[in-house]
C-alpha positions in Angstrom: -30.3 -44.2 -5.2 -29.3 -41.3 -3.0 -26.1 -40.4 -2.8 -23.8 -37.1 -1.4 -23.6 -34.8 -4.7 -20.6 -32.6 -2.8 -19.4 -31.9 0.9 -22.6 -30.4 2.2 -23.5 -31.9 4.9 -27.4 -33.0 3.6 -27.5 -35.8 1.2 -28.9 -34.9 -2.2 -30.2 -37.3 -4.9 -27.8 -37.5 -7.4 -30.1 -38.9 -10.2 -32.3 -35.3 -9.8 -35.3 -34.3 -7.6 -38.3 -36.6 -7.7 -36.3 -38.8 -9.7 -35.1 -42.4 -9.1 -34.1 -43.2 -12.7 -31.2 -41.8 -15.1 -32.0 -41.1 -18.6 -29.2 -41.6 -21.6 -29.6 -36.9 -22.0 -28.5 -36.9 -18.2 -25.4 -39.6 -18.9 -24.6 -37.5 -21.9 -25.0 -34.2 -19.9 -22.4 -35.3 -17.5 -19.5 -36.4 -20.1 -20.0 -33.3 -21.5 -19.8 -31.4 -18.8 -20.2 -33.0 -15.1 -20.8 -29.5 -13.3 -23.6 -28.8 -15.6 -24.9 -32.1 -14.5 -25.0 -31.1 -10.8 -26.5 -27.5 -11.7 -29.2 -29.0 -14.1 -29.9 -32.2 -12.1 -28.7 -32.3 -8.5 -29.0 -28.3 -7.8 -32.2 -28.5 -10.3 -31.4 -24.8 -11.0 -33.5 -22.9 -13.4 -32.9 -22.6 -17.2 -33.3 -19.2 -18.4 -31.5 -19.4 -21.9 -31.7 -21.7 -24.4 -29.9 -22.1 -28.2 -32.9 -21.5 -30.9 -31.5 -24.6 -32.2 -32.9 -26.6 -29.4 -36.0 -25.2 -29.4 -35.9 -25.8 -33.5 -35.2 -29.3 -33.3 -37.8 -29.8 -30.4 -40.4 -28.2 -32.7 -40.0 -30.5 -35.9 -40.1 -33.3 -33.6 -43.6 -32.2 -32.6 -44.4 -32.1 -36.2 -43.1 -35.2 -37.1 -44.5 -37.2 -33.6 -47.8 -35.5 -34.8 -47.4 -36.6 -38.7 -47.1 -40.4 -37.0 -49.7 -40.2 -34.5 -52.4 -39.6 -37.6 -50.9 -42.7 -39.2 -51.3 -44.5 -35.5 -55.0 -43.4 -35.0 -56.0 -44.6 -39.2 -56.4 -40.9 -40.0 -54.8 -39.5 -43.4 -51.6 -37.8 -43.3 -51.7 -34.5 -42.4 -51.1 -31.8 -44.8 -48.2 -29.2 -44.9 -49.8 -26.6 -43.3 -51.0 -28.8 -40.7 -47.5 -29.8 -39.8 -46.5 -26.4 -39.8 -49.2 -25.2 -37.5 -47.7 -27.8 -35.0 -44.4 -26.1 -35.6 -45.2 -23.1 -34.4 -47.3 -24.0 -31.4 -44.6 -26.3 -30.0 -42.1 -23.4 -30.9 -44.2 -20.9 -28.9 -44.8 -23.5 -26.0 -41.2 -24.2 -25.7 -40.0 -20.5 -26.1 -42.1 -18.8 -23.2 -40.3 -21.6 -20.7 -36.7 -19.2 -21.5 -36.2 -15.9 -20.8 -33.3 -15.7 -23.8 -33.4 -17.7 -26.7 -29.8 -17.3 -28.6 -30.2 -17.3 -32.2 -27.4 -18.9 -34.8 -26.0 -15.5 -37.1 -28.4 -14.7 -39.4 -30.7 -16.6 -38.1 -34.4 -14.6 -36.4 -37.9 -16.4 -36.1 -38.8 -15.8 -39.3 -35.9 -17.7 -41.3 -36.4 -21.0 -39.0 -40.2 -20.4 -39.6 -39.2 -20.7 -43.7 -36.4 -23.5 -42.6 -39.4 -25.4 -41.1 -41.1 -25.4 -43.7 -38.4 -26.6 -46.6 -37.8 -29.1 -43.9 -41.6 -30.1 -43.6 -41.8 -30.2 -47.1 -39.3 -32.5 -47.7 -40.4 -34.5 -45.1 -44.1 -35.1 -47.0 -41.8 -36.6 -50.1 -39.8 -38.4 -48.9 -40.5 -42.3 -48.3 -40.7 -42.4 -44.8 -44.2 -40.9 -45.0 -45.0 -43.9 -47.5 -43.5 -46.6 -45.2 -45.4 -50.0 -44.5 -44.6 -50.2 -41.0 -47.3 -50.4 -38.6 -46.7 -47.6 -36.3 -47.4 -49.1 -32.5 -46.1 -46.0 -30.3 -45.2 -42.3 -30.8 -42.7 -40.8 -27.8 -43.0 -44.4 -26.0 -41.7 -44.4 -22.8 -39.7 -47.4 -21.6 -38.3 -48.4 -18.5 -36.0 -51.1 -16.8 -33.1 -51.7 -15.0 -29.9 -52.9 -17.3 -27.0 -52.6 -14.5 -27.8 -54.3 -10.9 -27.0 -51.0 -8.4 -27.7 -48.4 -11.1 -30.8 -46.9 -11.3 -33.8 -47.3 -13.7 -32.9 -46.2 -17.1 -36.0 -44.3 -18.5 -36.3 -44.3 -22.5 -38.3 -42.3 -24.7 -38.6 -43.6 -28.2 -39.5 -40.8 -30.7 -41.1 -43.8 -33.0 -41.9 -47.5 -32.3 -42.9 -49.6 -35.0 -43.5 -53.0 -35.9 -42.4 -54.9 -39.6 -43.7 -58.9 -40.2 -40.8 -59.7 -38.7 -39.0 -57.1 -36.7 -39.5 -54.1 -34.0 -38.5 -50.8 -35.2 -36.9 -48.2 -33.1 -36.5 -44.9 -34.7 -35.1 -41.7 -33.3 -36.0 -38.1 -35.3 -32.9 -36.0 -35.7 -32.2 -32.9 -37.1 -28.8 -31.8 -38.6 -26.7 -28.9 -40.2 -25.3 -31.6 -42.9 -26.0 -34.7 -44.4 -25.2 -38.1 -42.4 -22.6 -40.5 -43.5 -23.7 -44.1 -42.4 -20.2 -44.0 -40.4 -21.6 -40.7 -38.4 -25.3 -43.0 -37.5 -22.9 -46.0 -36.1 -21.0 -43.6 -34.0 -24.1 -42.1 -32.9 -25.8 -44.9 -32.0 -25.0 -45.2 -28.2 -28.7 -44.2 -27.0 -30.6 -46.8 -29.9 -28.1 -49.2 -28.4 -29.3 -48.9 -25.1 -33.3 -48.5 -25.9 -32.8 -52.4 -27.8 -31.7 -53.4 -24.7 -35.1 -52.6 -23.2 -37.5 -53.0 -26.0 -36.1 -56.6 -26.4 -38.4 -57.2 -23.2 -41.4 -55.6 -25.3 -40.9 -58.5 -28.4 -38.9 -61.1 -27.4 -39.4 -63.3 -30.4 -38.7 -60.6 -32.8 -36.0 -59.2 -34.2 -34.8 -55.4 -32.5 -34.1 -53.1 -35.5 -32.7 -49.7 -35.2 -32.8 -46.4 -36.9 -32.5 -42.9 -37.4 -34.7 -40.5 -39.6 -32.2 -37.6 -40.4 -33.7 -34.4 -41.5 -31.1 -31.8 -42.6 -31.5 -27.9 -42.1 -29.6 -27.2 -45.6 -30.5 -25.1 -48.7 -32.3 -27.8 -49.8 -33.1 -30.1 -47.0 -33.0 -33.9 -47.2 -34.3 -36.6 -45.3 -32.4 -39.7 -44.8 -32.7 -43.4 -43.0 -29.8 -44.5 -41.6 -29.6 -48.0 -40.2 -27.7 -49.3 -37.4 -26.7 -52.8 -36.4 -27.6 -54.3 -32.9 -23.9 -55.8 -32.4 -23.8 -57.2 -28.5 -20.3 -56.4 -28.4 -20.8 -52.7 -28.8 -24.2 -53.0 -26.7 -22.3 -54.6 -24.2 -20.1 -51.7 -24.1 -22.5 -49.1 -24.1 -23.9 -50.4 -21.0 -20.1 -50.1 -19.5 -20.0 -46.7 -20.3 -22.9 -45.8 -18.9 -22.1 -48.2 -15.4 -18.5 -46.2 -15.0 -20.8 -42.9 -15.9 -23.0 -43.7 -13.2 -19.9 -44.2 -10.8 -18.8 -41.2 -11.1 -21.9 -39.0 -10.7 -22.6 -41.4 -7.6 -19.5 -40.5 -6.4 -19.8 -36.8 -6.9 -17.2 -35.5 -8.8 -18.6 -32.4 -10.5 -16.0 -29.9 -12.0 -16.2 -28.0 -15.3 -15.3 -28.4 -18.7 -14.9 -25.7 -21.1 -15.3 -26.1 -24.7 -15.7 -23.9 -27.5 -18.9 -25.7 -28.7 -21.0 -26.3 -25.6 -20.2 -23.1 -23.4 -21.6 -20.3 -25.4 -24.8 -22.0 -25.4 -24.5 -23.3 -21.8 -27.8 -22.2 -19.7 -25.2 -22.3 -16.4 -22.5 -20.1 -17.2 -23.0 -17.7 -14.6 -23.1 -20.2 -12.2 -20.0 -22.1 -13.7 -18.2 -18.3 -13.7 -18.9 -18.4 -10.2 -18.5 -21.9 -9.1 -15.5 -21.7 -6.3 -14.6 -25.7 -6.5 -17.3 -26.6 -3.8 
């Protein structure tokens, strides 16, 4: 859907170039911050910094996505070191895209490298590497339209698996603290809307949701959390994102600050600069 992002006098796609389908990052981007949204995905300027903790999280992803796709082709699980050598090659693939990567305090290469591998560790105990679920799809990408006029939402599902009975949707995060199960069901908006397309996939089976949470701690833990598919709340996930899509469509782009997203903002010379345009 094309639509006018500001006053200029050529239409741009709102949705991003050489896209024609929104994403759940991009919906989230724009509550956040809606100006951010038109520099990232309208004005598709260039990123140039980037929080190590991104790039962290992106890295034991790769680990973990790598872990599951052994289990998906029948091959043993790999070993520590293996996991670890994924680390650092998705680290280094992800870090020469940035020109500055801002590190935590206290924080350098070498102490996420030894973070990694607590994490990794943990990760090899704990009994999400001795589940019974048939794994079926590793970073599965799905796609559909939920709202008539809204465009295509795209998902991609860090684990899809299968039980006698059920689908499994899972989604890898990586955290400062432990989870409560009240902080999964209030982050649950994005499994919310991926059940409403895997439904599609299995529609005799039962849509079950999840979320494998790794903690960056002392000691690290990792944790299942499970959420319920309640249609209310579906329902009203989907209205969120509808009213979300109004007002990107419409073009209303303007800042706004906060304490925990700015310092680590990729755009804040352009939002410094930004004259209400």
């Amino acid at each position: 859907m094309i639509a006018a992002a500001d006053q200029r006098s050529t239409p741009v796609s709102v949705v991003g170039a050489k896209r024609d389908y929104i994403s759940h990052s991009a919906i989230t981007t724009y509550q956040q911050c809606p100006l951010r949204y038109r520099f990232k995905y309208v004005d598709a300027l260039p990123e140039t910094v980037v929080s190590s903790a991104l790039i962290f999280g992106g890295a034991i992803h790769s680990a973990l996505e790598f872990h599951f796709t052994e289990r998906l082709c029948g091959n043993e699980s790999p070993s520590l070191d293996q996991l670890l050598d994924v680390f650092q090659e998705a680290w280094q693939g992800r870090a020469t895209d940035y020109e500055d990567i801002r590190f935590g305090k206290g924080e350098d290469h070498n102490s996420l490298s030894a973070l990694a591998d607590r994490m990794l560790t943990a990760f090899r105990e704990s009994p999400a590497v001795a589940s019974d679920d048939i794994v079926i799809g590793i970073e599965e990408e799905l796609r559909g339209e939920l709202i008539p006029g809204v465009p295509d939402l795209l998902a991609r599902i860090d684990l899809l698996t299968t039980t006698s009975d059920a689908l499994v949707i899972t989604d890898f995060k990586t955290a400062r603290s432990r989870w409560s199960q009240n902080q999964a069901e209030n982050s649950s908006s994005q499994l919310l809307l991926y059940s409403e397309l895997a439904r599609r996939l299995m529609p005799d089976r039962e849509v079950r949701l999840r979320f494998l949470v790794l903690t960056k701690t002392k000691k690290p833990t990792v944790e299942a959390f499970n959420v319920k598919v309640n249609r209310r709340r579906s329902h009203r996930t989907v209205l969120v994102v509808k009213h979300t899509w109004r007002a990107i469509e419409a073009g209303h782009f303007y800042p706004a600050p906060s304490p925990m997203n700015c310092p680590t903002c990729p755009f804040r010379s352009e939002c410094n600069a930004w004259t209400g345009d």
